[in-house]
mmCIF file as gemmi writes it, N, C-alpha and C atoms, coordinates in Angstrom:
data_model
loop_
_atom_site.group_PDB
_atom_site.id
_atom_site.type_symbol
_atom_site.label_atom_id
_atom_site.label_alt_id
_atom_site.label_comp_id
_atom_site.label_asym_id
_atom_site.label_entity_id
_atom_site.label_seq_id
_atom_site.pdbx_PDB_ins_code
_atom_site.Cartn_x
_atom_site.Cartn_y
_atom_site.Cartn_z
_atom_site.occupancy
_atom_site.B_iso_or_equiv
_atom_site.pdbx_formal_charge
_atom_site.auth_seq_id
_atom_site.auth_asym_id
_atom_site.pdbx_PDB_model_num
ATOM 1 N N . UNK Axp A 1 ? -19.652 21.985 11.401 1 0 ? 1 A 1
ATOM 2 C CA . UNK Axp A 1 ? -19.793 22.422 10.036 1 0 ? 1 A 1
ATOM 3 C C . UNK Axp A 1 ? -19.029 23.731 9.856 1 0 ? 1 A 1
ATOM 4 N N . UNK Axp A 2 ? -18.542 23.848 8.813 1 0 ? 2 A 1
ATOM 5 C CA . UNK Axp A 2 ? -17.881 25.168 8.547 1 0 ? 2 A 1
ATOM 6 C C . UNK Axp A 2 ? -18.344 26.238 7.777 1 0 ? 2 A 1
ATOM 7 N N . UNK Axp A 3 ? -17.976 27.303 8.214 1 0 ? 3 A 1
ATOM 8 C CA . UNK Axp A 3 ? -18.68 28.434 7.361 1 0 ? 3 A 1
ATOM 9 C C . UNK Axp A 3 ? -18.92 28.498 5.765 1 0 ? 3 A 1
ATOM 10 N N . UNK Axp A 4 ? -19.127 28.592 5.252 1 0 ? 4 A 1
ATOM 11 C CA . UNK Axp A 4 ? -19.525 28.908 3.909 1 0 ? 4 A 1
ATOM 12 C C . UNK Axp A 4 ? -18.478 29.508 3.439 1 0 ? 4 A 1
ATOM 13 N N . UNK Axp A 5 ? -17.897 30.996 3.719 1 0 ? 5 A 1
ATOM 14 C CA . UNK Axp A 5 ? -16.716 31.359 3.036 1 0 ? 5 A 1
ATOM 15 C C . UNK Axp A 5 ? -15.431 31.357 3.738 1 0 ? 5 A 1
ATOM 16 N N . UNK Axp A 6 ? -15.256 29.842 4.891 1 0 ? 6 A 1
ATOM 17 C CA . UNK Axp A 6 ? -14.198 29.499 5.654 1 0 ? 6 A 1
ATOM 18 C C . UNK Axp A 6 ? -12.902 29.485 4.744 1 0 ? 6 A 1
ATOM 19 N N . UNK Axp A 7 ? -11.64 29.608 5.01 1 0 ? 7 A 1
ATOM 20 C CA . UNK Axp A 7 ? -10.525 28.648 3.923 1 0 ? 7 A 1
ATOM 21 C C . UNK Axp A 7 ? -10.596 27.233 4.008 1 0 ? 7 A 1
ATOM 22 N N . UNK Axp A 8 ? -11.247 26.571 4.686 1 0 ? 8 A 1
ATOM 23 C CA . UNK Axp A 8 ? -11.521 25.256 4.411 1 0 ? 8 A 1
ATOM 24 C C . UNK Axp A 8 ? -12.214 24.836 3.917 1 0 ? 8 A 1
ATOM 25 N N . UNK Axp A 9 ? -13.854 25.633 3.974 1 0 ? 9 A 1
ATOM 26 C CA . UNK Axp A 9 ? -14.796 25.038 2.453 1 0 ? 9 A 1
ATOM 27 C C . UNK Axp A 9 ? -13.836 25.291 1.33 1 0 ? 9 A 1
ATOM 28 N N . UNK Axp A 10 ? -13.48 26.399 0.855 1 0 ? 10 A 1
ATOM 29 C CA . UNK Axp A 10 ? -13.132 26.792 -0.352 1 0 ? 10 A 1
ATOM 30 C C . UNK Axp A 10 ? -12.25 26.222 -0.405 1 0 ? 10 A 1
ATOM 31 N N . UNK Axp A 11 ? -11.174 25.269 -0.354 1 0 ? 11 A 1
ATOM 32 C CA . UNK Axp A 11 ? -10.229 24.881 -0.075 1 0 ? 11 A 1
ATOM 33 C C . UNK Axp A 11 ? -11.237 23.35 -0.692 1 0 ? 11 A 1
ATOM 34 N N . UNK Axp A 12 ? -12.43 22.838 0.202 1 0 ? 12 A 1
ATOM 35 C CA . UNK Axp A 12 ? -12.608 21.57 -0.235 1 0 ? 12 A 1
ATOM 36 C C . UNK Axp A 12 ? -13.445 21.407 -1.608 1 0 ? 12 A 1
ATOM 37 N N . UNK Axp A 13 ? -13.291 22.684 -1.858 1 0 ? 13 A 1
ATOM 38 C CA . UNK Axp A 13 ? -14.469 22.905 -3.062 1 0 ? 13 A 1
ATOM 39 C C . UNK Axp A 13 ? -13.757 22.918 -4.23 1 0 ? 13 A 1
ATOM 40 N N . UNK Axp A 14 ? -12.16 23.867 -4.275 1 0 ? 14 A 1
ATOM 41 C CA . UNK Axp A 14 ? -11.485 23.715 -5.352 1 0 ? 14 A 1
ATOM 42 C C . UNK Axp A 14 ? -11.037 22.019 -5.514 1 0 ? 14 A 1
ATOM 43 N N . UNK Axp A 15 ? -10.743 21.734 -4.283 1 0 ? 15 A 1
ATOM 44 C CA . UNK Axp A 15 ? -10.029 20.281 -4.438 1 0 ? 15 A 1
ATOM 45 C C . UNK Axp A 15 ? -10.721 19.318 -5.377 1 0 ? 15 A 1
ATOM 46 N N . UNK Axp A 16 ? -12.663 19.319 -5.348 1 0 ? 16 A 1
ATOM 47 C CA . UNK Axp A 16 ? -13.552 18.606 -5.963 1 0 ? 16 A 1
ATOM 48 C C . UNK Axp A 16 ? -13.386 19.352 -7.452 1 0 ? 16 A 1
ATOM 49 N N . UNK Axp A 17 ? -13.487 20.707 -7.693 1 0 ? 17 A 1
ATOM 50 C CA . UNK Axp A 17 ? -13.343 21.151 -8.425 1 0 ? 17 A 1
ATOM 51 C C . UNK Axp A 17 ? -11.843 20.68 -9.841 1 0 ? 17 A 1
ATOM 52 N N . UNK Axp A 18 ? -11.284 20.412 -9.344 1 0 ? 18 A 1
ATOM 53 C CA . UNK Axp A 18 ? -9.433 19.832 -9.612 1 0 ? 18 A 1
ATOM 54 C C . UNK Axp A 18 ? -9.685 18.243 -9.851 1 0 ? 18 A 1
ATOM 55 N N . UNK Axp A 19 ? -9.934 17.809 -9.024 1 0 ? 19 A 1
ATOM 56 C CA . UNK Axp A 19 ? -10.299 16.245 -9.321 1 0 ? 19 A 1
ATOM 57 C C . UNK Axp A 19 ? -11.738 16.007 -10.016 1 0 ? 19 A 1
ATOM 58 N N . UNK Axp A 20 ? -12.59 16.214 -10.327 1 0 ? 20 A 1
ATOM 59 C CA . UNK Axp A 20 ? -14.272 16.275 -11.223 1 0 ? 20 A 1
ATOM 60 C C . UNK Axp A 20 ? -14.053 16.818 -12.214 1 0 ? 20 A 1
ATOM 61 N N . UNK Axp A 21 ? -14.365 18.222 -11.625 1 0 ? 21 A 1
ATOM 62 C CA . UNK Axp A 21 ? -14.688 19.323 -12.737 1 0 ? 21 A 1
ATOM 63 C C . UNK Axp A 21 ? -13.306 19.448 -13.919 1 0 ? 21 A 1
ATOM 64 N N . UNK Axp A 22 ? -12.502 19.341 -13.208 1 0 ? 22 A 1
ATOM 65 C CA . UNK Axp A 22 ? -11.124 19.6 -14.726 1 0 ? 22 A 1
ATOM 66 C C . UNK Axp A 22 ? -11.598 18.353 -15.324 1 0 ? 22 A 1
ATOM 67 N N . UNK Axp A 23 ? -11.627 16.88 -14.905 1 0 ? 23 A 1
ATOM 68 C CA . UNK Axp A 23 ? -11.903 15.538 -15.846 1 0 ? 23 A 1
ATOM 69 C C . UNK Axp A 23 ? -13.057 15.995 -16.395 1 0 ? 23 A 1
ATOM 70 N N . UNK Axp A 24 ? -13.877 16.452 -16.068 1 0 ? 24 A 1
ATOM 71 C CA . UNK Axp A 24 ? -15.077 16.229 -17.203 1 0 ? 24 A 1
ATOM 72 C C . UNK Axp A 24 ? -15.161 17.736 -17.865 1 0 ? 24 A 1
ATOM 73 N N . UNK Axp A 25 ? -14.351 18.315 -17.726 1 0 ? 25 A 1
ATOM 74 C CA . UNK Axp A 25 ? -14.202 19.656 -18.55 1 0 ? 25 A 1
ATOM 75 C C . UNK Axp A 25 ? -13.761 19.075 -19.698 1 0 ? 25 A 1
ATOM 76 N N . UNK Axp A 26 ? -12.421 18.452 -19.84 1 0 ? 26 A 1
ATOM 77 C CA . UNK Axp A 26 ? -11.596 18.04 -20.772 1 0 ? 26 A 1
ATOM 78 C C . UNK Axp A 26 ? -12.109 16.926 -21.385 1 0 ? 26 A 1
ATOM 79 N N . UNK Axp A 27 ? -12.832 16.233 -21.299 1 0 ? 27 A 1
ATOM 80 C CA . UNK Axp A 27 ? -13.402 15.514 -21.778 1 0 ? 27 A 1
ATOM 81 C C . UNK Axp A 27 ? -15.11 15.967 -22.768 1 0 ? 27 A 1
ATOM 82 N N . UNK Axp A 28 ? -15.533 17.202 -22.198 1 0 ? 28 A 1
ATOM 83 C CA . UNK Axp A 28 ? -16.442 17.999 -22.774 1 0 ? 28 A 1
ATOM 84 C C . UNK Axp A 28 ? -15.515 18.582 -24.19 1 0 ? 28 A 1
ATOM 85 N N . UNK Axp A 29 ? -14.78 18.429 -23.844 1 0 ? 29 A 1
ATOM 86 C CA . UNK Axp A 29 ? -13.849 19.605 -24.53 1 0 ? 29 A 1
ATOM 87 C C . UNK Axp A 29 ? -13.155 18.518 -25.859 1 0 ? 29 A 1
ATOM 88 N N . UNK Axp A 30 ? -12.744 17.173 -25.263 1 0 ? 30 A 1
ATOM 89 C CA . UNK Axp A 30 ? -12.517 16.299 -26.439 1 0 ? 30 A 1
ATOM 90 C C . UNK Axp A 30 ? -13.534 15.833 -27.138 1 0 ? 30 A 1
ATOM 91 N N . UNK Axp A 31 ? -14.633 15.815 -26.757 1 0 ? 31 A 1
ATOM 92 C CA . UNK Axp A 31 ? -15.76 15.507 -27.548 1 0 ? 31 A 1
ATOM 93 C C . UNK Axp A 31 ? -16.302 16.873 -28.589 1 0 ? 31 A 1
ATOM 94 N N . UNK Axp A 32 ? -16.093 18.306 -28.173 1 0 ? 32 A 1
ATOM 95 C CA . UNK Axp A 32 ? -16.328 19.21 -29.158 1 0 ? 32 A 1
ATOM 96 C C . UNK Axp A 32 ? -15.28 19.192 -29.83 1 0 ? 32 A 1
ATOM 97 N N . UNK Axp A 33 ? -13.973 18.829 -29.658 1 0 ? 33 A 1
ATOM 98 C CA . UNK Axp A 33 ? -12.712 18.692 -30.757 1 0 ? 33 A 1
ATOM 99 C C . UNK Axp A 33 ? -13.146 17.698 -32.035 1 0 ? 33 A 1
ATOM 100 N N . UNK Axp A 34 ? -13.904 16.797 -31.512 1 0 ? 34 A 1
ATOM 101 C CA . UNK Axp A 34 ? -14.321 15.817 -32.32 1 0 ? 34 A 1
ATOM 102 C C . UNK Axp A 34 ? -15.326 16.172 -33.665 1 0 ? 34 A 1
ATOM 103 N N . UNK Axp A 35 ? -16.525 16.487 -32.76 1 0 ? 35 A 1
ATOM 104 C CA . UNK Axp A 35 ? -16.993 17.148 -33.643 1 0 ? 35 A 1
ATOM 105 C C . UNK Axp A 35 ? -17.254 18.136 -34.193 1 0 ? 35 A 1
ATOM 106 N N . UNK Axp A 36 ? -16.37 19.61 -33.988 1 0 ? 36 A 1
ATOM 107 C CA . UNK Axp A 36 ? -15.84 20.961 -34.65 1 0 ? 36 A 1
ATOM 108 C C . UNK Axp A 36 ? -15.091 20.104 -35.767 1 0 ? 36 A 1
ATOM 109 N N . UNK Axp A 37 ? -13.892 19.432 -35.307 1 0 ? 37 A 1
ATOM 110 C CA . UNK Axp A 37 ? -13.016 19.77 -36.87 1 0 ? 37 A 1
ATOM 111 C C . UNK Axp A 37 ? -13.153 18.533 -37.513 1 0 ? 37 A 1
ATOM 112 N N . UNK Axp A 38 ? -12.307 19.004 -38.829 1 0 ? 38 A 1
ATOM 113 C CA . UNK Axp A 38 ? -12.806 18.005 -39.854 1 0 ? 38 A 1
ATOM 114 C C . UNK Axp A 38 ? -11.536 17.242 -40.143 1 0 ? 38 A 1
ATOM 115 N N . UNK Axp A 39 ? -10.288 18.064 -39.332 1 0 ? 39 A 1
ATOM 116 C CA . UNK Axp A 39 ? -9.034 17.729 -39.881 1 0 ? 39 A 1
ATOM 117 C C . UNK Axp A 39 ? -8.381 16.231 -38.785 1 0 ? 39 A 1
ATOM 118 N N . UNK Axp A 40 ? -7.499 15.843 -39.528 1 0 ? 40 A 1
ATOM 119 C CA . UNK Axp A 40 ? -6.821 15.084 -38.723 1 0 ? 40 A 1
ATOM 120 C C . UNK Axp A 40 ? -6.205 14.822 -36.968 1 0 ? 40 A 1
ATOM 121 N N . UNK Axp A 41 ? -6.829 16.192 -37.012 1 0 ? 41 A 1
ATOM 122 C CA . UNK Axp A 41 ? -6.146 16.354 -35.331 1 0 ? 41 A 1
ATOM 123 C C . UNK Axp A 41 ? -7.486 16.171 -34.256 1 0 ? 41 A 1
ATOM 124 N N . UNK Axp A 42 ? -8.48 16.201 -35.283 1 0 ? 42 A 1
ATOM 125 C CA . UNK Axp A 42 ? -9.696 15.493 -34.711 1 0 ? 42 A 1
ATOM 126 C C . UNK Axp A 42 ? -9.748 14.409 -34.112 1 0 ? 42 A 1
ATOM 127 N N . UNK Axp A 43 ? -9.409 12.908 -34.169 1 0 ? 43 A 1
ATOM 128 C CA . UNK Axp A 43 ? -9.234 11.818 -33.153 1 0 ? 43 A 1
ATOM 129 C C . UNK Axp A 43 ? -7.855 12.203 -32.048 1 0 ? 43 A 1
ATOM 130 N N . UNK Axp A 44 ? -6.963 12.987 -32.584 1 0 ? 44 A 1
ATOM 131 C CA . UNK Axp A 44 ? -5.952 13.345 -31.547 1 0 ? 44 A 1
ATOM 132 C C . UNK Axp A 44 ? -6.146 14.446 -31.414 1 0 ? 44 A 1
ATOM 133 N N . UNK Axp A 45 ? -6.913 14.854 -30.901 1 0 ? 45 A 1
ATOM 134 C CA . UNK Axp A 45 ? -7.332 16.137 -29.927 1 0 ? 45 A 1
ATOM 135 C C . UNK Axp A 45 ? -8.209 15.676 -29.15 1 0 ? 45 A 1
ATOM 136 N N . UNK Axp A 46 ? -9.389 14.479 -29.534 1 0 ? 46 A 1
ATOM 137 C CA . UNK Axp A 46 ? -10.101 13.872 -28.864 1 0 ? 46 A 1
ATOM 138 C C . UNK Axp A 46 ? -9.116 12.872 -27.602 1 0 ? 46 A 1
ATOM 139 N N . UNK Axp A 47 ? -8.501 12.337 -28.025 1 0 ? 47 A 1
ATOM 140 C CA . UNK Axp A 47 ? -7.475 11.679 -27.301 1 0 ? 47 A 1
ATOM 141 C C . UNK Axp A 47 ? -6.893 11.653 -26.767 1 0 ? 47 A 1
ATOM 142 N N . UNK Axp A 48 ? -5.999 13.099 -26.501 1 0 ? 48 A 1
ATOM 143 C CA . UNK Axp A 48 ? -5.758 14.018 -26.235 1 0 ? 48 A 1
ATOM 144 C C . UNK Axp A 48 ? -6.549 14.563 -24.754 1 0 ? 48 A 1
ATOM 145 N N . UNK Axp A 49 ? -7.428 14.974 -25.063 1 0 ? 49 A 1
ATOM 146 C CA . UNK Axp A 49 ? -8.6 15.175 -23.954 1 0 ? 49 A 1
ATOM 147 C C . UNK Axp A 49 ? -8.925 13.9 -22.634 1 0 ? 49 A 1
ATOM 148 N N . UNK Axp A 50 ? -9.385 13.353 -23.505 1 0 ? 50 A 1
ATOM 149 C CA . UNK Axp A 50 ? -10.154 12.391 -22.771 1 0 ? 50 A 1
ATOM 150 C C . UNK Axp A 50 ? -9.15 11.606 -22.16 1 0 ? 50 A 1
ATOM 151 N N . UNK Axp A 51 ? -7.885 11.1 -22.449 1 0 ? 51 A 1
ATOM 152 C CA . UNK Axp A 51 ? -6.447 10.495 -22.055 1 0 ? 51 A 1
ATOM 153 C C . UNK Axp A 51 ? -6.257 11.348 -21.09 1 0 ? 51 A 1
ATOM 154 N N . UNK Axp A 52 ? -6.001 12.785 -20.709 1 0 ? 52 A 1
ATOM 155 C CA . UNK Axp A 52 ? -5.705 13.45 -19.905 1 0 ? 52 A 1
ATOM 156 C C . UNK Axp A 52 ? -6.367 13.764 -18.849 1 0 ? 52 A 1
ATOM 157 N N . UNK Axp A 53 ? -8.103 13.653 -19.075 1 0 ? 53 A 1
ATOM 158 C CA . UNK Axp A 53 ? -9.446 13.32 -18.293 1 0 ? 53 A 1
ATOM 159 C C . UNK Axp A 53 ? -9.496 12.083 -17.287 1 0 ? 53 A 1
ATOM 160 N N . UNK Axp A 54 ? -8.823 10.821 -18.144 1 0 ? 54 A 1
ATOM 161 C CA . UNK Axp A 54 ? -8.828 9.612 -17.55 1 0 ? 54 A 1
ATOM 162 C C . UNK Axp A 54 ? -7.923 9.199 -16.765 1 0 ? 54 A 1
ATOM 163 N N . UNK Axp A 55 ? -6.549 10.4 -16.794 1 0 ? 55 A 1
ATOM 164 C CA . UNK Axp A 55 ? -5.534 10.154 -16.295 1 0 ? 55 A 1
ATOM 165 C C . UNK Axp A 55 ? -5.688 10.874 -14.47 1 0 ? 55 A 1
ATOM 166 N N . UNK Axp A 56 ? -6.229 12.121 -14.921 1 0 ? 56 A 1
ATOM 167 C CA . UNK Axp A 56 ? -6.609 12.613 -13.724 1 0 ? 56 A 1
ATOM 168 C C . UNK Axp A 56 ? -7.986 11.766 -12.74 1 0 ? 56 A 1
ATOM 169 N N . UNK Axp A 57 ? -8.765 11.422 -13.528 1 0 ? 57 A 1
ATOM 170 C CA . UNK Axp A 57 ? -9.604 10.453 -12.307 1 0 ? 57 A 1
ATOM 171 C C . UNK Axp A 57 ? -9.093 9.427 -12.187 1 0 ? 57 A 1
ATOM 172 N N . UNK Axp A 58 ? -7.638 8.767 -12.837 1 0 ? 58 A 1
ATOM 173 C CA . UNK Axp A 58 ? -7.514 7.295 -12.256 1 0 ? 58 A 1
ATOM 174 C C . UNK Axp A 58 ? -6.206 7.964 -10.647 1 0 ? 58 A 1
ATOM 175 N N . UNK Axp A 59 ? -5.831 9.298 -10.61 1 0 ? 59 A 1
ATOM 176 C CA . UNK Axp A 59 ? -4.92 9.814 -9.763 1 0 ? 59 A 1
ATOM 177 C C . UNK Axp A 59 ? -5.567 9.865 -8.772 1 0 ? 59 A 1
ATOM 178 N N . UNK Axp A 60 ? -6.95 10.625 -8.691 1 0 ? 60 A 1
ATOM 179 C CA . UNK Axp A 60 ? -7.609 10.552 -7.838 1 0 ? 60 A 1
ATOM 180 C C . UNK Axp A 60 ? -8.064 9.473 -7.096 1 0 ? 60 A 1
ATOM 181 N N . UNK Axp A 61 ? -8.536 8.617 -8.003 1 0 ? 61 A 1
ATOM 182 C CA . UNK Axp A 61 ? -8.781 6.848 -7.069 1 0 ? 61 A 1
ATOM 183 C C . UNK Axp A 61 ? -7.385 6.565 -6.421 1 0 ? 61 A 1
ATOM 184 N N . UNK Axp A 62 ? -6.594 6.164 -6.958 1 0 ? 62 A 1
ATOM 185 C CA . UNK Axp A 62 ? -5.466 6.052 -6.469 1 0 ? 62 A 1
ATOM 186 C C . UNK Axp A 62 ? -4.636 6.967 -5.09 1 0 ? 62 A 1
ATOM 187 N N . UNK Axp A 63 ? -5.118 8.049 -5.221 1 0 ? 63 A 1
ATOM 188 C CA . UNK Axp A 63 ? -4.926 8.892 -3.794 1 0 ? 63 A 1
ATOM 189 C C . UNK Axp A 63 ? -5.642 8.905 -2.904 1 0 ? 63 A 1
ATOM 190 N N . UNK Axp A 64 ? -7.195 8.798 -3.141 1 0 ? 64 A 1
ATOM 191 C CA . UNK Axp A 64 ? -8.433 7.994 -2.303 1 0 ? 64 A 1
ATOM 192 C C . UNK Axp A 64 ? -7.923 6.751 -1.647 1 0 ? 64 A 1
ATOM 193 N N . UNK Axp A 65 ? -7.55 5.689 -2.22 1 0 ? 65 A 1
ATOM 194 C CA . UNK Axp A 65 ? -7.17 4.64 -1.767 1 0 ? 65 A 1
ATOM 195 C C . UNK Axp A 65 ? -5.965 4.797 -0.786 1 0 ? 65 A 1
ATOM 196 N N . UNK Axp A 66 ? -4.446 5.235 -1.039 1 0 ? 66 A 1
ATOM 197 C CA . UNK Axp A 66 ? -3.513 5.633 -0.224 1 0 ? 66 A 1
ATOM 198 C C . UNK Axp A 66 ? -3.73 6.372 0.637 1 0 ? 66 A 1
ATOM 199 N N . UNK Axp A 67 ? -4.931 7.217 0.576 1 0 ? 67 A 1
ATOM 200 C CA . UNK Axp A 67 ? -5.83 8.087 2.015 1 0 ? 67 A 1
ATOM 201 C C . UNK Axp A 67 ? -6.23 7.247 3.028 1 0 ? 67 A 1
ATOM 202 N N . UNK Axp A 68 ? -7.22 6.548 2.261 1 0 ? 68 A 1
ATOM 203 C CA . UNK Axp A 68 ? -7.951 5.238 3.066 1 0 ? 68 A 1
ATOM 204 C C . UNK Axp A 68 ? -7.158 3.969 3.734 1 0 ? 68 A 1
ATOM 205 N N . UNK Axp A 69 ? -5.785 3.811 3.324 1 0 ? 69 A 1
ATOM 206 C CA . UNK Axp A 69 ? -5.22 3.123 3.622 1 0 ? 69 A 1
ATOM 207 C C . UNK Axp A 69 ? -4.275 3.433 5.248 1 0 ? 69 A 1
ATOM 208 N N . UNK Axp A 70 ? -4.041 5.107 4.509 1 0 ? 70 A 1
ATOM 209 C CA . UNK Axp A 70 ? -3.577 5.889 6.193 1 0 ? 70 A 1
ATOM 210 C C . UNK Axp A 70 ? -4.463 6.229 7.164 1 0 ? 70 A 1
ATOM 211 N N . UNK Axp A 71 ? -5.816 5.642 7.023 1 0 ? 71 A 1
ATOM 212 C CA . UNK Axp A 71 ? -7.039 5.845 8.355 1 0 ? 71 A 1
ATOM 213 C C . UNK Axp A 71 ? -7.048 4.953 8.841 1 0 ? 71 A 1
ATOM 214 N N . UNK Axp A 72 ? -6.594 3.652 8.232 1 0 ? 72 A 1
ATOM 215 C CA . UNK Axp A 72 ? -6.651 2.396 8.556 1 0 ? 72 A 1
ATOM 216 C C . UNK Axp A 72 ? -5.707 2.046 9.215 1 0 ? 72 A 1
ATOM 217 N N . UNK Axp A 73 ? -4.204 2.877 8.918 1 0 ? 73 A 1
ATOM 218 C CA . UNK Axp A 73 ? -3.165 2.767 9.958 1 0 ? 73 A 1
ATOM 219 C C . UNK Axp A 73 ? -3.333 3.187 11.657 1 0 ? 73 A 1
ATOM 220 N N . UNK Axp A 74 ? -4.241 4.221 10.747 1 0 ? 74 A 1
ATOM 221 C CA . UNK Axp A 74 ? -4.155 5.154 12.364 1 0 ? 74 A 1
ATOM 222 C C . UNK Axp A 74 ? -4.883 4.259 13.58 1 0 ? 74 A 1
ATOM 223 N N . UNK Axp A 75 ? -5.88 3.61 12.772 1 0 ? 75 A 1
ATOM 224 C CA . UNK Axp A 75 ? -7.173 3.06 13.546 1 0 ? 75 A 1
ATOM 225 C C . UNK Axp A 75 ? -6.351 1.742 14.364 1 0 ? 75 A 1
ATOM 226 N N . UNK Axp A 76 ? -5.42 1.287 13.718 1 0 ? 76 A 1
ATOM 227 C CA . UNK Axp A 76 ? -4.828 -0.288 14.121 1 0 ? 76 A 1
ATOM 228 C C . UNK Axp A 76 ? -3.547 0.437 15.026 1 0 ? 76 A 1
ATOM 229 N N . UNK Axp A 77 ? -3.195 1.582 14.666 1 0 ? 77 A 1
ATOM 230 C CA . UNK Axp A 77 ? -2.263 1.602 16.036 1 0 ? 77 A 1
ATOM 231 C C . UNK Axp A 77 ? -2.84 2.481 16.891 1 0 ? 77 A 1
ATOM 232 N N . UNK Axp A 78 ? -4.39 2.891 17.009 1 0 ? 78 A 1
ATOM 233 C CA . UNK Axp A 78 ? -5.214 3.148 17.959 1 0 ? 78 A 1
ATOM 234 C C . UNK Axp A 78 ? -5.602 2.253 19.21 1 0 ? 78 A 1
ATOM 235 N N . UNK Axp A 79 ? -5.883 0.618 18.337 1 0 ? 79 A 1
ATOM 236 C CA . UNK Axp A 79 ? -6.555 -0.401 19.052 1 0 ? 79 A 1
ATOM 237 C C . UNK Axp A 79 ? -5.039 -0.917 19.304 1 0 ? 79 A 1
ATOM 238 N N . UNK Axp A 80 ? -3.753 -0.84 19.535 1 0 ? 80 A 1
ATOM 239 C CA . UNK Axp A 80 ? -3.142 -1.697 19.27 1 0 ? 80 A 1
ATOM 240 C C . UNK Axp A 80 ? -2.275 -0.554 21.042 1 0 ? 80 A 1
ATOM 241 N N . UNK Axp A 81 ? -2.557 0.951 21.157 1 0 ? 81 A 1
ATOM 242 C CA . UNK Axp A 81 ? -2.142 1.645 22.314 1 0 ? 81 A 1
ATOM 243 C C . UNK Axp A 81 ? -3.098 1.335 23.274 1 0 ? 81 A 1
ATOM 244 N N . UNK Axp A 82 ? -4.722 1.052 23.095 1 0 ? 82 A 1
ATOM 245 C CA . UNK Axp A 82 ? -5.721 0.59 23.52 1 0 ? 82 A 1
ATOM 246 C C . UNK Axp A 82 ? -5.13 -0.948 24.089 1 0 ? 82 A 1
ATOM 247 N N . UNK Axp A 83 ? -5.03 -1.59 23.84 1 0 ? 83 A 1
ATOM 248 C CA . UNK Axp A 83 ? -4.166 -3.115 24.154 1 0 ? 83 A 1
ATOM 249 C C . UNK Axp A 83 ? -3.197 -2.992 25.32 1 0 ? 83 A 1
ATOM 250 N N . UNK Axp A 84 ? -2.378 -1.949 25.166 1 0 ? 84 A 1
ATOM 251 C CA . UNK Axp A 84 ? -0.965 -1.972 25.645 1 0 ? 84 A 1
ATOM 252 C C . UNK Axp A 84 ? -1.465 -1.505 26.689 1 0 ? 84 A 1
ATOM 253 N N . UNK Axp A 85 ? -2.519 -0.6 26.747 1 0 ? 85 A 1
ATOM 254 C CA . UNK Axp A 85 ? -2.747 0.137 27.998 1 0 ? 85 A 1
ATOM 255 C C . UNK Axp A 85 ? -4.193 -0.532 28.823 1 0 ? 85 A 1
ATOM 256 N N . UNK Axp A 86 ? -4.681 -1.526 28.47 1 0 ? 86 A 1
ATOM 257 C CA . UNK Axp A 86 ? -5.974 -2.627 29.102 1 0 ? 86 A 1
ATOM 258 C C . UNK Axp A 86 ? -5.68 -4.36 28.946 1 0 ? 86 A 1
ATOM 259 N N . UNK Axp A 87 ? -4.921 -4.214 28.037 1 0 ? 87 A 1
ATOM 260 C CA . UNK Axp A 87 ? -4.638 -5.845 27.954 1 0 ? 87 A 1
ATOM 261 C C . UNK Axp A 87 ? -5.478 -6.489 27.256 1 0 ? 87 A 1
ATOM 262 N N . UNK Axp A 88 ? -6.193 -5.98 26.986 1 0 ? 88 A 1
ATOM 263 C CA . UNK Axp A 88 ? -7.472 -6.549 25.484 1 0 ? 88 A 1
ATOM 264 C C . UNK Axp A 88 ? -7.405 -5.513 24.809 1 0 ? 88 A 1
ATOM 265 N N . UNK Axp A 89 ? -8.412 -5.978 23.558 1 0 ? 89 A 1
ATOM 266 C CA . UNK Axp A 89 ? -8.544 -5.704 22.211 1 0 ? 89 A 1
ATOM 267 C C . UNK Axp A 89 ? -9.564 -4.658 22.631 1 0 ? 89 A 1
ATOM 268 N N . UNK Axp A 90 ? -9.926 -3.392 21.879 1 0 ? 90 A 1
ATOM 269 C CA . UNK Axp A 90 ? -11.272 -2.651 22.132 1 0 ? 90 A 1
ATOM 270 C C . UNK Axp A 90 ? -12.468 -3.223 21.691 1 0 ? 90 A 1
ATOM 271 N N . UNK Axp A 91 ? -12.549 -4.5 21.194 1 0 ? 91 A 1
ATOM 272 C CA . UNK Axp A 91 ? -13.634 -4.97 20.407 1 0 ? 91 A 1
ATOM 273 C C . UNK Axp A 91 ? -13.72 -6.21 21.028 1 0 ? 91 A 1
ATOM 274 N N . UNK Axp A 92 ? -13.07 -6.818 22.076 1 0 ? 92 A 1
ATOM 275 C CA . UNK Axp A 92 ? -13.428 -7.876 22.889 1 0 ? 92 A 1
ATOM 276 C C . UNK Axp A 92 ? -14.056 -7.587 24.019 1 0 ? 92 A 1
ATOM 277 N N . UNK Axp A 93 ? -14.525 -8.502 24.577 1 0 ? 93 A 1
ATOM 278 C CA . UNK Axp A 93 ? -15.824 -8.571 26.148 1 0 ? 93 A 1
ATOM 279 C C . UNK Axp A 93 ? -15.086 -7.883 27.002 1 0 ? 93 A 1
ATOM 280 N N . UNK Axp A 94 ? -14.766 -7.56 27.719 1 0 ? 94 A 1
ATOM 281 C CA . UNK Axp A 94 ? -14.295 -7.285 29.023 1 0 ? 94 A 1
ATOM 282 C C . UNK Axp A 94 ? -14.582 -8.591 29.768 1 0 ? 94 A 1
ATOM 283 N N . UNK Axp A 95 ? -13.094 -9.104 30.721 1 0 ? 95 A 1
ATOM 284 C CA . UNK Axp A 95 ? -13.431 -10.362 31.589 1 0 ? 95 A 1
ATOM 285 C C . UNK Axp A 95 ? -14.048 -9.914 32.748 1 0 ? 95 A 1
C-alpha cells in the first residue's frame, strides 16, 4: 500500500479525478445551464456539457479496455515462455 501523500496516490487520485469527477462536473454544470437561462443557448449549453461529459467517459472505457487488453498480452506471452521453458502449458497436469 502506498503512503497517503506518495506521488503515486496523488497521481491515482487526480487520474479518477480527470476521468469521474470532470464527467460529472460538466454534466452538473449542463443541467444548471438548463435551468438558469431562459435564452436559446439553454439546450446548447446543455449539450454542450453533457456531449463533452459523455465524450470523456466513453475515452475512458475505451482506454480501460486497450489496458485490459495489454494484461492479457502480457499474461499469454507469460504462459507461452512458461511452455518454451517446461514443454507444457502452466495450466495443464504435469506428466
Amino acid at each position: 500500500m502506498d503512503p497517503a501523500g506518495s506521488p503515486l496516490t496523488r497521481g491515482r487520485t487526480l487520474l479518477l479525478v480527470l476521468r469521474w469527477g470532470l464527467p460529472g462536473l460538466l454534466i452538473l454544470i449542463g443541467f444548471a445551464i438548463l435551468l438558469v437561462d431562459d435564452g436559446s443557448r439553454r439546450w446548447d449549453g446543455w449539450a454542450m456539457c453533457v456531449g463533452a461529459a459523455f465524450s470523456l467517459m466513453f475515452l475512458t472505457v475505451v482506454y480501460g479496455m486497450g489496458a485490459k487488453g495489454d494484461l492479457e498480452r502480457e499474461d499469454e506471452e507469460a504462459a507461452r515462455q512458461y511452455f518454451r521453458e517446461h514443454g507444457r502449458w502452466p495450466d495443464d497436469e504435469p506428466a
